[in-house]
N, C-alpha and C positions, 0 to 999 in steps of 0.2 A: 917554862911551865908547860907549853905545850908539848914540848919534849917526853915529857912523866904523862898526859895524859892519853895519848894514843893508844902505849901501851899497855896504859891499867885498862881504858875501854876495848882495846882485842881481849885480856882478859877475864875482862867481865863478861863479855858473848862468847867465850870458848866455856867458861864455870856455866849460862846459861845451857847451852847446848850440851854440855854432859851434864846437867840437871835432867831436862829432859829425856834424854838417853837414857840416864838410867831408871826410868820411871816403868821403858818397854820390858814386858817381859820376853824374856831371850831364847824362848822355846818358839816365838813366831817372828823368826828371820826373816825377811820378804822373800820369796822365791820368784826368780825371773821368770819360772816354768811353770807354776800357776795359772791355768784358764790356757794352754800350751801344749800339745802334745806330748803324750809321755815317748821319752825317746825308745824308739826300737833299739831290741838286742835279740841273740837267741843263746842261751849260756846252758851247760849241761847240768843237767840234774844232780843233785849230793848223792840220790841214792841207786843213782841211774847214770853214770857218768856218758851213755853213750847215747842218751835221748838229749833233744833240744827244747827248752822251751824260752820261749818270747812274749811280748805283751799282746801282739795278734790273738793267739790263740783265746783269749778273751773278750775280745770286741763283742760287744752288745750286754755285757756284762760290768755291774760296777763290785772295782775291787780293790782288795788293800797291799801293797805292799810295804813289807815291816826291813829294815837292814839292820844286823845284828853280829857277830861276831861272839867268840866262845868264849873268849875272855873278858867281857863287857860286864861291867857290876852294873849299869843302868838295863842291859840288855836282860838279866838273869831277875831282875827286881821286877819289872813288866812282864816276863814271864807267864806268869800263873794269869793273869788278867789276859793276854792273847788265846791262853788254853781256852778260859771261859766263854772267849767271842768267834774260838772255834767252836767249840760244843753245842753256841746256842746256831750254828751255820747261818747267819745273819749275811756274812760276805765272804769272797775267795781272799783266802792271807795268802798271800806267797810270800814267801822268805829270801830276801836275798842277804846271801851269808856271804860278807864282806871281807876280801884282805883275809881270809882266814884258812886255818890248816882243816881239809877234809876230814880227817881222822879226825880229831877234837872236835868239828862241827858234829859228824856221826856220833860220838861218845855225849856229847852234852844233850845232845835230843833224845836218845835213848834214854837217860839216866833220868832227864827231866819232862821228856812228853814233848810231842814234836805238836804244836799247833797248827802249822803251815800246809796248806794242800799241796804245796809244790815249795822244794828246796831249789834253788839255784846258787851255784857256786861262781862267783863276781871275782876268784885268785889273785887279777892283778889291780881290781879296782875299776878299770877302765869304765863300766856298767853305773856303776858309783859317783863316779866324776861326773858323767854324762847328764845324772839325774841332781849333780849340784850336793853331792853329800858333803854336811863337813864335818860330822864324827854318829857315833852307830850308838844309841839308837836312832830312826830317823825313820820313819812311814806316810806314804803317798797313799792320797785316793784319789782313784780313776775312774772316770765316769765311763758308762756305754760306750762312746763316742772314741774313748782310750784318751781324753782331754785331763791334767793333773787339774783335781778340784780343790787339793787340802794337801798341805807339808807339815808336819809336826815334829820337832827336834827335839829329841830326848823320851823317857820313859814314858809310854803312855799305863794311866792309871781309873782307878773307875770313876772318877769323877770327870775325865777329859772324853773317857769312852762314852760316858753316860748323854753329859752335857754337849758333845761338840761332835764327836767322831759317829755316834748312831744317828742321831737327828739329819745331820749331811746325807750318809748312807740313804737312809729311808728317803728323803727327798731326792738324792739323786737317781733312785732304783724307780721312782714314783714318776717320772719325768722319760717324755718320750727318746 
């Protein structure tokens, strides 16, 4: 008898624990990097191949980065919602265009409105890896300081912009 019960009680806490699990929603992975420095890079620019930029060049500034790719149907659906929180210049987007073909990155911006104050091209990922990417969409806030405040996986939309992503901003912009 005790034979048959071990096993049903490991699978009664394994059925508990993917209970739970799937209770989280899956747009807030834990990130190790979180309250962590955002890691230094310096990658060339999409439309400037021969200038560098890094997250330095921002220190004492809070800002956004968005990772994206050309072929992205989550990346192209959040779109028009990044245009609008360029427009209102609330924070600096920078764009890191991930794993992706120059040319296609060029032609999708063009055709759809390029949000980002600054394009950087991540080719081999390595940029990406570094920042814990595990698929595009995927955007970072950084605080003054260059410390990762906020990881958000997957499309961001107005209700996440509204409710989660500008409230941070303003409080981290507010804060010495």
């Amino acid at each position: 008898m005790l034979r048959y019960l071990i096993p049903l009680a490991i699978f009664i806490i394994l059925v508990i624990f993917l209970a739970i699990g799937l209770q989280n929603d899956p747009r807030y992975v834990p990130s190790p990097l979180i309250d962590k420095p955002a890691p230094a890079f310096s990658l060339p620019r999409l439309n400037a191949p021969n200038v560098k930029f890094g997250p330095e060049l921002l220190k004492g500034k809070v800002w956004m980065m968005n990772t994206w790719t050309s072929d992205c149907v989550g990346c192209r659906s959040e779109h028009p919602y990044l245009m609008q929180l360029a427009k209102a210049d609330i924070v600096p987007l920078i764009g890191l265009n991930y794993r992706d073909s120059d040319k296609l990155a060029k032609d999708l911006l063009k055709k759809t409105g390029n949000p980002y104050r600054v394009v950087v091209t991540d080719n081999d990922g390595s940029v990406g890896i570094d920042y814990g990417v595990y698929a595009v969409p995927e955007t970072f806030i950084i605080d003054k300081k260059g410390i990762i405040r906020f990881k958000y996986i997957g499309p961001l939309y107005p209700d996440e912009i509204k409710n989660t992503v500008l409230p941070l901003i303003n409080k981290l912009k507010s804060e010495n």
